[in-house]
N, CA, C and O atoms as CSV, one atom per row, in Angstrom:
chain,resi,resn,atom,element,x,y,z
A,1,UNK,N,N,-7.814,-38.263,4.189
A,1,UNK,CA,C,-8.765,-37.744,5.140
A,1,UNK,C,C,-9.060,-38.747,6.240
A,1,UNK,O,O,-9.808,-38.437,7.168
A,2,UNK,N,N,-8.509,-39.902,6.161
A,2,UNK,CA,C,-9.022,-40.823,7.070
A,2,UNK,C,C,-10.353,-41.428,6.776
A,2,UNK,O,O,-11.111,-41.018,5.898
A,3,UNK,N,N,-10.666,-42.789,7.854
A,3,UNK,CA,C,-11.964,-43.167,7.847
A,3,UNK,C,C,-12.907,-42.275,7.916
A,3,UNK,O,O,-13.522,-42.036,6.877
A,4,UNK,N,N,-13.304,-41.472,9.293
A,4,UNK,CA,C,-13.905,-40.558,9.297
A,4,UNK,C,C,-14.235,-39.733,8.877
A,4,UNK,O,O,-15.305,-39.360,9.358
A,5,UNK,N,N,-13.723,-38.930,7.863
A,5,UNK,CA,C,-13.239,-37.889,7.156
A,5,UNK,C,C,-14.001,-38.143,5.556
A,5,UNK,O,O,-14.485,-37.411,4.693
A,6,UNK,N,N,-13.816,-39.422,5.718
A,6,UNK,CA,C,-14.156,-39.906,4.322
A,6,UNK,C,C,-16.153,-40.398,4.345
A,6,UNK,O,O,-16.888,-40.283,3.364
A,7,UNK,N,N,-16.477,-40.785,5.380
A,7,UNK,CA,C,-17.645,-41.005,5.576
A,7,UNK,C,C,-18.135,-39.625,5.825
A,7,UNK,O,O,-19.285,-39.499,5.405
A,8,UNK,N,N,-17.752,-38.773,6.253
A,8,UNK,CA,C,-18.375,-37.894,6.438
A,8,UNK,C,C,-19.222,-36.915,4.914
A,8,UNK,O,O,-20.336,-36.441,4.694
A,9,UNK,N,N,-17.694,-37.036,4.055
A,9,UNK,CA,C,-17.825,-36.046,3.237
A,9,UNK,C,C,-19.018,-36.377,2.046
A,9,UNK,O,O,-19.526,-35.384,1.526
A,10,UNK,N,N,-19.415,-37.521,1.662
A,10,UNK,CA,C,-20.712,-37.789,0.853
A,10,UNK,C,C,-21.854,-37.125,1.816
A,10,UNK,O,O,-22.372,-36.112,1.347
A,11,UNK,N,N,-22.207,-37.452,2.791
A,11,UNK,CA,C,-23.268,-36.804,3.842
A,11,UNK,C,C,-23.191,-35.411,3.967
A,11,UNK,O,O,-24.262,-34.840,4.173
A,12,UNK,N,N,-22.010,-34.618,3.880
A,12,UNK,CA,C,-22.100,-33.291,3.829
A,12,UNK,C,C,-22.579,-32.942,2.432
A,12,UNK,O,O,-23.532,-32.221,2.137
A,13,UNK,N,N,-21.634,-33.668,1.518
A,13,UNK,CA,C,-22.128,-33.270,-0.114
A,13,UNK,C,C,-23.180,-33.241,-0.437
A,13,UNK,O,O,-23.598,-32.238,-1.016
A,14,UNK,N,N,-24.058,-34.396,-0.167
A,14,UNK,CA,C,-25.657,-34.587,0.162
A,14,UNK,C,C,-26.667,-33.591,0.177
A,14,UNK,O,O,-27.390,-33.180,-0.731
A,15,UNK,N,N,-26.545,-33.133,1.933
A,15,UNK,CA,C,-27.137,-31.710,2.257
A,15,UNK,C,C,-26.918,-30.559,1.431
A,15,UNK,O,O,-27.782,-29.733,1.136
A,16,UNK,N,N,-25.561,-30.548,1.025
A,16,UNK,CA,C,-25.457,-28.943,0.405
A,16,UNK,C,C,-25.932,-28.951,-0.583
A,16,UNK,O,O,-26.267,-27.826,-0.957
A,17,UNK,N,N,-26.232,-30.064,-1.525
A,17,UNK,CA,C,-26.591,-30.365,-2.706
A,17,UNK,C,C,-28.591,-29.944,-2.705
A,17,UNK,O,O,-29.173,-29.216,-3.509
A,18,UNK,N,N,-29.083,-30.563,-1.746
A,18,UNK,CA,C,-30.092,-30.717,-0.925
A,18,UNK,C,C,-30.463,-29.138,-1.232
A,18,UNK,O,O,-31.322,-28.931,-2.089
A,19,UNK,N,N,-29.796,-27.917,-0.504
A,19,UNK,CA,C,-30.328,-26.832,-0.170
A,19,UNK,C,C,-30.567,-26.321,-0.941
A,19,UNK,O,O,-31.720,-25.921,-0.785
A,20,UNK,N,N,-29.972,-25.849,-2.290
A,20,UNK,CA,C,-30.064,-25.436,-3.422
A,20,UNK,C,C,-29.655,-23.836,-3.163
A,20,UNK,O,O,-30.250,-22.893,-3.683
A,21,UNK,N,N,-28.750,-23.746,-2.439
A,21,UNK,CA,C,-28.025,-22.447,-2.672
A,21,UNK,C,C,-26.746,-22.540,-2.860
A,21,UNK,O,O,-25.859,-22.891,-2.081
A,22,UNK,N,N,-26.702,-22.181,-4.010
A,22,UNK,CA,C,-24.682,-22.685,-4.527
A,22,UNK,C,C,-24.104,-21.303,-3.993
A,22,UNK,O,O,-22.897,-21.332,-3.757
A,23,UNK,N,N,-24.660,-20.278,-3.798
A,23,UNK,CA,C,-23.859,-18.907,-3.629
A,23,UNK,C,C,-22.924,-19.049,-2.619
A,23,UNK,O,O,-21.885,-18.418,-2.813
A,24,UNK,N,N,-23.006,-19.875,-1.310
A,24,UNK,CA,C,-21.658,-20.191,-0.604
A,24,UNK,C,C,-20.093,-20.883,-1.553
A,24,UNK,O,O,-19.052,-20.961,-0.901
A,25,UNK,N,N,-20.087,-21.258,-2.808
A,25,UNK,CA,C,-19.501,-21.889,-3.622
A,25,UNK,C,C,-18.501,-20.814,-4.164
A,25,UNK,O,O,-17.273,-20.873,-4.112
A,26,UNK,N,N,-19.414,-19.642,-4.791
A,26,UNK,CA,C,-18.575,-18.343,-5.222
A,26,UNK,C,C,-17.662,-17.985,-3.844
A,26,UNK,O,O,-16.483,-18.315,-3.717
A,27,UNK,N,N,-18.286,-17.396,-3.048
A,27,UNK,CA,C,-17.921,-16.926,-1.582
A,27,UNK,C,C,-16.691,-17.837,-1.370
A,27,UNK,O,O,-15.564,-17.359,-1.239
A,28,UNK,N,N,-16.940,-19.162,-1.342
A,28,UNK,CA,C,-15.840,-20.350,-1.054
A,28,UNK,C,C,-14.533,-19.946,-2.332
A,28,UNK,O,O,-13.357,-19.914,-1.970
A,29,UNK,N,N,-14.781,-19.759,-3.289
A,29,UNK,CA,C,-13.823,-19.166,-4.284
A,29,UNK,C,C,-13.198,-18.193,-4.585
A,29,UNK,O,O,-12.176,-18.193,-5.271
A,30,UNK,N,N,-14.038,-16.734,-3.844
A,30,UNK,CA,C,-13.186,-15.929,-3.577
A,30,UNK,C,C,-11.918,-16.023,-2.492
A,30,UNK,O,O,-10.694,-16.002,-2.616
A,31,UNK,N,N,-12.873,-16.141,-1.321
A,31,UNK,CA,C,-11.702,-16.375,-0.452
A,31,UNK,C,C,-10.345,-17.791,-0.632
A,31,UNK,O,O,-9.240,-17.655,-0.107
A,32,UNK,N,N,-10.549,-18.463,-1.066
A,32,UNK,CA,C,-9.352,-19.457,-1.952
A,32,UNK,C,C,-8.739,-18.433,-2.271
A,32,UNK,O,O,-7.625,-18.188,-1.808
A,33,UNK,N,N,-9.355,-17.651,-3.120
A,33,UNK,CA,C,-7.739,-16.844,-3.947
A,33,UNK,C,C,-7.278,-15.966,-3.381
A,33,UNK,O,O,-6.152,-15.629,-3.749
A,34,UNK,N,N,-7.974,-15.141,-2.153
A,34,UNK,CA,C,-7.333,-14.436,-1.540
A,34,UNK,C,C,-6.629,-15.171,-0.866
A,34,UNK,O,O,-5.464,-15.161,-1.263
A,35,UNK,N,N,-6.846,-15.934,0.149
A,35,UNK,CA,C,-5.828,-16.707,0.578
A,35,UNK,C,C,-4.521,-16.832,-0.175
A,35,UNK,O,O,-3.500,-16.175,0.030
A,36,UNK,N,N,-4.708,-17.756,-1.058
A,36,UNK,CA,C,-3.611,-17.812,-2.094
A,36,UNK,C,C,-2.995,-17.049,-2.618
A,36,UNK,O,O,-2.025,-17.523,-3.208
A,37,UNK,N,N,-3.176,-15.533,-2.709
A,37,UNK,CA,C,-2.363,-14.200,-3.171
A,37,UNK,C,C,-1.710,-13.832,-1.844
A,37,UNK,O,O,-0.492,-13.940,-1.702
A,38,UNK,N,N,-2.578,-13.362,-0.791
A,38,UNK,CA,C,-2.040,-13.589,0.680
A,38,UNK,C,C,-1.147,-14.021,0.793
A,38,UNK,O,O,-0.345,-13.092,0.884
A,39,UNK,N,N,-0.496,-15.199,0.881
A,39,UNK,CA,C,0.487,-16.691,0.985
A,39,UNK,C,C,1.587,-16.249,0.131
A,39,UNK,O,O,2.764,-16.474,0.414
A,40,UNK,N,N,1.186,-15.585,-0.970
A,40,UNK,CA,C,2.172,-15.689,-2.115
A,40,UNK,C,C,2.950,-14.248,-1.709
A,40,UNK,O,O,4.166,-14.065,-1.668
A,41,UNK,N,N,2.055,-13.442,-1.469
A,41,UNK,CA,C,2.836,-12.333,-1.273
A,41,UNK,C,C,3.735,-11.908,0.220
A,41,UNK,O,O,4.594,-11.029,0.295
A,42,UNK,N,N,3.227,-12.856,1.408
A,42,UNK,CA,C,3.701,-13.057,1.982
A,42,UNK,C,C,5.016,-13.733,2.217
A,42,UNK,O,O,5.827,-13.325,3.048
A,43,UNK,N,N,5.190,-14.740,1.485
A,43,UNK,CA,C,6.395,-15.361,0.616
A,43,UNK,C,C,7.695,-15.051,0.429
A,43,UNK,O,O,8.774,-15.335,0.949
A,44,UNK,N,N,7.049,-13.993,-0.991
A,44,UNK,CA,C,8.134,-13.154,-1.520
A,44,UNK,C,C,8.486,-12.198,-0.661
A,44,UNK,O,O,9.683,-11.911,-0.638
A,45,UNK,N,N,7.394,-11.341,0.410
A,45,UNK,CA,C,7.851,-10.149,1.333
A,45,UNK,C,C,9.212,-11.010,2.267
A,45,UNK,O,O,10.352,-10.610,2.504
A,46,UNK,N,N,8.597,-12.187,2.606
A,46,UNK,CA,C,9.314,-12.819,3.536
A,46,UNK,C,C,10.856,-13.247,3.703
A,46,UNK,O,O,11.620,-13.357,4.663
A,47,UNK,N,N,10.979,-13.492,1.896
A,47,UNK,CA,C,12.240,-14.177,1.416
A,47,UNK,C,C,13.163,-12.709,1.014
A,47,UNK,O,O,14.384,-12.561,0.961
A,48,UNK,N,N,12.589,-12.202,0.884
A,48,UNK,CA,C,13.256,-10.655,0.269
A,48,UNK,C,C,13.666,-10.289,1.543
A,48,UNK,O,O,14.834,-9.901,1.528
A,49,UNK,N,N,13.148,-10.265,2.644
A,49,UNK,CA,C,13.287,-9.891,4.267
A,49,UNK,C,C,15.048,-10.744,4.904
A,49,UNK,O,O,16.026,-10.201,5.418
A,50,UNK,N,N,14.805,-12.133,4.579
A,50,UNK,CA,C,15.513,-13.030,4.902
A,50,UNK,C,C,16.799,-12.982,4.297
A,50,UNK,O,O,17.719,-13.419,4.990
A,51,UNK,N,N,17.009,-12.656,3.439
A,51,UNK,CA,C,18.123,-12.635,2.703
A,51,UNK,C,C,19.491,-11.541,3.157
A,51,UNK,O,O,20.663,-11.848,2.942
A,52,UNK,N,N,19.163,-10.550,3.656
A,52,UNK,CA,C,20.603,-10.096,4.706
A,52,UNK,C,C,20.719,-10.797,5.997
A,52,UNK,O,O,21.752,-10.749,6.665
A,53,UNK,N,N,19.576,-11.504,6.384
A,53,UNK,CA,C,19.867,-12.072,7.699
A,53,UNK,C,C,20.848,-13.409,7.593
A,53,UNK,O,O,21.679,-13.702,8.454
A,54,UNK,N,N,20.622,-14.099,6.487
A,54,UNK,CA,C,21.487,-15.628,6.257
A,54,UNK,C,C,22.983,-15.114,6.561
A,54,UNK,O,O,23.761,-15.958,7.006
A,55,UNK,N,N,23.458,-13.780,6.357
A,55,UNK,CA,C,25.244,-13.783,6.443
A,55,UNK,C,C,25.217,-13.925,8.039
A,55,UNK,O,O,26.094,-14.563,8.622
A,56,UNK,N,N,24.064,-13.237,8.776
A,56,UNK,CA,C,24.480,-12.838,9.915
A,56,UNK,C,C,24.062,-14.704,10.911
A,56,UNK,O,O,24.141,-14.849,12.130
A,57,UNK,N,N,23.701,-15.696,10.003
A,57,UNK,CA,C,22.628,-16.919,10.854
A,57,UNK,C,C,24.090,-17.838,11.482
A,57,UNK,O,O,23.994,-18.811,12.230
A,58,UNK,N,N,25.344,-17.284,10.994
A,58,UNK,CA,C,26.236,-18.467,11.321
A,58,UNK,C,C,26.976,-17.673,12.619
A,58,UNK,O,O,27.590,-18.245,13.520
A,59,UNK,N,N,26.846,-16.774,12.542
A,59,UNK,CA,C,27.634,-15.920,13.481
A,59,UNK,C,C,26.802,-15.825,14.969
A,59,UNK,O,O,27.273,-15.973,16.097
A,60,UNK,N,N,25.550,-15.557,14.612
A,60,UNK,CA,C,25.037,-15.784,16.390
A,60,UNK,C,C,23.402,-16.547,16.065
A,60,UNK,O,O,22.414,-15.814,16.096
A,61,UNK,N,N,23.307,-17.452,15.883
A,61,UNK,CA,C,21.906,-17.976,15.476
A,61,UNK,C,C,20.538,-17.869,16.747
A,61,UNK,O,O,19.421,-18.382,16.681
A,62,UNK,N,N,20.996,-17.211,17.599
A,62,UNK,CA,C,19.890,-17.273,18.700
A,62,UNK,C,C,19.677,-15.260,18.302
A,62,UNK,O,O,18.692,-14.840,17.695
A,63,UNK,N,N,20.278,-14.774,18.570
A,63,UNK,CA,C,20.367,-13.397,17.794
A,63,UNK,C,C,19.414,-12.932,16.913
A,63,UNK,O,O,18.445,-12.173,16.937
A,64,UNK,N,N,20.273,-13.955,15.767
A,64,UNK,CA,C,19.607,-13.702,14.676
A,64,UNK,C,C,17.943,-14.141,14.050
A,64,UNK,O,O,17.216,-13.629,13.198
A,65,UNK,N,N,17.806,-15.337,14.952
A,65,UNK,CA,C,16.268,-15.858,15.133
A,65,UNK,C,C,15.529,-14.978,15.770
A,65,UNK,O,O,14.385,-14.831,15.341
A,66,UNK,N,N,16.038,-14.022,17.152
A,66,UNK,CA,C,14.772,-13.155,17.810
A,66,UNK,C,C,14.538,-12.567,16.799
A,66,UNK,O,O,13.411,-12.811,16.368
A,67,UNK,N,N,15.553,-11.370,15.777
A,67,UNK,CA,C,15.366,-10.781,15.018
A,67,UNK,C,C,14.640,-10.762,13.590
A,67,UNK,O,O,14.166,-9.890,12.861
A,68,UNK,N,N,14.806,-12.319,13.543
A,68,UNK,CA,C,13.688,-13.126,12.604
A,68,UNK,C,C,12.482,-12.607,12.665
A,68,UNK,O,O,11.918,-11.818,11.907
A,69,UNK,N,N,12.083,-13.197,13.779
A,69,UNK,CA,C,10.994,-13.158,14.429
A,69,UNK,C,C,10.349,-11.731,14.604
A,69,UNK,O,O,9.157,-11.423,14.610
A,70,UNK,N,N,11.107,-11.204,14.700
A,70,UNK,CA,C,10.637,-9.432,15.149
A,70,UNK,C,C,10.588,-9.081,13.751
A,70,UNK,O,O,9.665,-8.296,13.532
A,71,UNK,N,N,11.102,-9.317,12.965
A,71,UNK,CA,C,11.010,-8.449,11.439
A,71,UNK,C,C,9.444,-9.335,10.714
A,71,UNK,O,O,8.448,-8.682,10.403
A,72,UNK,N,N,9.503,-10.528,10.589
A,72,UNK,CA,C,8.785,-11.067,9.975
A,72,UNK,C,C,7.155,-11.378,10.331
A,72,UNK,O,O,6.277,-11.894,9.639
A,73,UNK,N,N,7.132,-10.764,11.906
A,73,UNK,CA,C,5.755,-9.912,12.214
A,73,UNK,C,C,5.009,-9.544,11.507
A,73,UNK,O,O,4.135,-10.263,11.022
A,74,UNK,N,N,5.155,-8.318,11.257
A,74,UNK,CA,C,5.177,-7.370,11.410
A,74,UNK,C,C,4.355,-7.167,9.571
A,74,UNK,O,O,3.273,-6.634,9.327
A,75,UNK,N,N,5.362,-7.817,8.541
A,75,UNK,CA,C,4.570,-7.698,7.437
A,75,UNK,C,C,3.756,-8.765,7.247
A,75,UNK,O,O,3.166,-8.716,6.168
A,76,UNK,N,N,3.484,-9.839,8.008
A,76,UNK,CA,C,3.305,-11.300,7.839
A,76,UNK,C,C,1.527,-10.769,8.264
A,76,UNK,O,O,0.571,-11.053,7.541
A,77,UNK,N,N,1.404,-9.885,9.709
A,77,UNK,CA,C,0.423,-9.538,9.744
A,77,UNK,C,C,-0.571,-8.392,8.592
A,77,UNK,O,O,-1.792,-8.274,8.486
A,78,UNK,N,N,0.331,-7.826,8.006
A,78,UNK,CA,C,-0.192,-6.506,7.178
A,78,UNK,C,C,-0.567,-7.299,5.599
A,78,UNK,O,O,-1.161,-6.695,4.706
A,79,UNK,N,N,-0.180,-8.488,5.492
A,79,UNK,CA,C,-0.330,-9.206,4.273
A,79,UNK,C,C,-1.539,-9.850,4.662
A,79,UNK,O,O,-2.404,-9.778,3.790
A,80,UNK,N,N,-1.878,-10.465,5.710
A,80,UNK,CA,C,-3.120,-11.065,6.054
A,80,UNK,C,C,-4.435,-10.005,6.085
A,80,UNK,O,O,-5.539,-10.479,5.820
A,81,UNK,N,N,-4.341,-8.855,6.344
A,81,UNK,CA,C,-5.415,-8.124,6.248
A,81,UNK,C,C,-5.177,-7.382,4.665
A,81,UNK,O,O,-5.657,-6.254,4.775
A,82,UNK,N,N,-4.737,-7.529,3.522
A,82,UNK,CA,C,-4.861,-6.852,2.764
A,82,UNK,C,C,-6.152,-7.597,2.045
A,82,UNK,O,O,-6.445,-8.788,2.144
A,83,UNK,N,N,-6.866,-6.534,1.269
A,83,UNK,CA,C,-8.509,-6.673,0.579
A,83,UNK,C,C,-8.295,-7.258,-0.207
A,83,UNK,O,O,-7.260,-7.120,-0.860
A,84,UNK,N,N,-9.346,-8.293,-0.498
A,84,UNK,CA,C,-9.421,-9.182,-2.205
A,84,UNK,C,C,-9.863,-8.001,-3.084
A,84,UNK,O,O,-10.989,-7.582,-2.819
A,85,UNK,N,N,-9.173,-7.351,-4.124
A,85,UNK,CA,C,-9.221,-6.610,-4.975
A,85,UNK,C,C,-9.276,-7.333,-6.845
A,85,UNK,O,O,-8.343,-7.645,-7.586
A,86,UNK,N,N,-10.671,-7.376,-7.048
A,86,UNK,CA,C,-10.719,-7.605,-8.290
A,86,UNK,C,C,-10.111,-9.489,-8.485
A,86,UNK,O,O,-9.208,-9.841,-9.244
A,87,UNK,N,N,-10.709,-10.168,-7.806
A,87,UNK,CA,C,-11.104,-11.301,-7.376
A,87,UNK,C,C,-11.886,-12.273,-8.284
A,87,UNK,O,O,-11.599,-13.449,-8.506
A,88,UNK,N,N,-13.010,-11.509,-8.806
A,88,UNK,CA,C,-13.891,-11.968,-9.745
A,88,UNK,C,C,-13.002,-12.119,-11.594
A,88,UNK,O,O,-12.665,-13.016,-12.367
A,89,UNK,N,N,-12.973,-10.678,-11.527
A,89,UNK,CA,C,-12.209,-10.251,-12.905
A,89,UNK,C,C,-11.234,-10.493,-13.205
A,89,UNK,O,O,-10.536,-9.899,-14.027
A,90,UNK,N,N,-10.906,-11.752,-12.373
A,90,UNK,CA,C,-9.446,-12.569,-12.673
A,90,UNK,C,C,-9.486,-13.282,-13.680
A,90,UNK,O,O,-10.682,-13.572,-13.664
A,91,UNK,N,N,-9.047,-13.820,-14.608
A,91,UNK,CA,C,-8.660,-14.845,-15.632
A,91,UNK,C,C,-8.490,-15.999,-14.953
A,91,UNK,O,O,-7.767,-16.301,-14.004
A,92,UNK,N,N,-9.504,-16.763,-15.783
A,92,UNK,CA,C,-9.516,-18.641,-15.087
A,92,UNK,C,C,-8.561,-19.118,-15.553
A,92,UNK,O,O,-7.954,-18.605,-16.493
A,93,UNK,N,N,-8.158,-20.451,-14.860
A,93,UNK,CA,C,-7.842,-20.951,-15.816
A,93,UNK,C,C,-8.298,-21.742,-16.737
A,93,UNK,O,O,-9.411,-22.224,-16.524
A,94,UNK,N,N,-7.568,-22.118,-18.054
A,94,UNK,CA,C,-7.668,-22.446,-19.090
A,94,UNK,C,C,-8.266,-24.213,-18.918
A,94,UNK,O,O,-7.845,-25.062,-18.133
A,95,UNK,N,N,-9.258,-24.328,-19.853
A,95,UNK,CA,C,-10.298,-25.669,-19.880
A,95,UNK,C,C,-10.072,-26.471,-19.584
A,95,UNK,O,O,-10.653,-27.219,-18.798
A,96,UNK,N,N,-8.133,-26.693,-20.711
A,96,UNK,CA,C,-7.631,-27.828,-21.262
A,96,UNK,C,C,-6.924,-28.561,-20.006
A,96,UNK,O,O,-6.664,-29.764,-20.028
A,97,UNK,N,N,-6.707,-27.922,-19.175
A,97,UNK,CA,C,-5.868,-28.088,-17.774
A,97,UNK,C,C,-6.054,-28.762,-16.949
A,97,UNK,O,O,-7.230,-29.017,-17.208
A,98,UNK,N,N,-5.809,-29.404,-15.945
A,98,UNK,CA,C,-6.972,-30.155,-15.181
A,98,UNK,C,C,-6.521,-29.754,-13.331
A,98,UNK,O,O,-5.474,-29.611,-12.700
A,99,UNK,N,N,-7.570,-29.716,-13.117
A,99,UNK,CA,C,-6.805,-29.248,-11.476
A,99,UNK,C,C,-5.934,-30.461,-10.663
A,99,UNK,O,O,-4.861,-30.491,-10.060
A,100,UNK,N,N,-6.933,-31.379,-10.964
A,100,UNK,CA,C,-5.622,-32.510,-10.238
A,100,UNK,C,C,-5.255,-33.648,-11.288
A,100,UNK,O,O,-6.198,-34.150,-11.900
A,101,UNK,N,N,-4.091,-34.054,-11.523
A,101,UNK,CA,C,-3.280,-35.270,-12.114
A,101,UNK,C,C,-4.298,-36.320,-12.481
A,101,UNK,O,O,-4.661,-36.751,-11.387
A,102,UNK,N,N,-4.818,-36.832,-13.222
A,102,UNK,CA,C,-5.488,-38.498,-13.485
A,102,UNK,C,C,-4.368,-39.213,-12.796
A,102,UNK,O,O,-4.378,-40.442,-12.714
C-alpha cells in the first residue's frame, strides 16, 4: 500500500470502529461476492467465446482482435449487471482455513 496508504489505514480503522455501525461490513460482503461470481462468470463466458477465434488469431490478427472486441462486449456487459441472488445463504467457508498464508 505504500507509505501513505499504510498511515492512513489505522486512522480509518479507528473511526469506523468509533461509529459503532458494523452494518456497512455485511453490505461490504455482499458485494465482494458478487463481484467475485461476476468475474468468474465472466471468465468462463469469455474463454468459451475465445476459443474458435484462436484458429482464426494467426491468419489475420488485426481482424480477428476487432472481432474480439465486438463479441466480448457485449456479454462482459450483461455479466456486470446480473443480481446477487442468494448471497447471504451461501456456505462459508470452513473455520479451519485461513484467508491469508501465515
Amino acid at each position: 500500500m505504500g507509505k501513505n496508504g499504510s498511515d492512513v489505514a489505522p486512522e480509518v480503522a479507528d473511526s469506523f470502529l468509533m461509529a459503532d455501525n458494523f452494518s456497512p461490513i455485511v453490505h461490504g460482503v455482499e458485494q465482494g461476492r458478487l463481484t467475485l461470481d461476476n468475474h468468474n462468470h465472466m471468465l468462463a463466458r469469455l474463454s468459451i467465446q475465445n476459443l474458435p477465434g484462436r484458429a482464426q488469431h494467426a491468419a489475420a490478427q488485426s481482424t480477428s482482435q476487432m472481432r474480439s472486441i465486438g463479441i466480448e462486449l457485449g456479454p462482459a456487459i450483461s455479466v456486470a449487471t446480473i443480481p446477487g441472488n442468494r448471497l447471504r445463504s451461501r456456505a462459508t467457508r470452513p473455520n479451519r482455513t485461513l484467508p491469508v498464508n501465515p
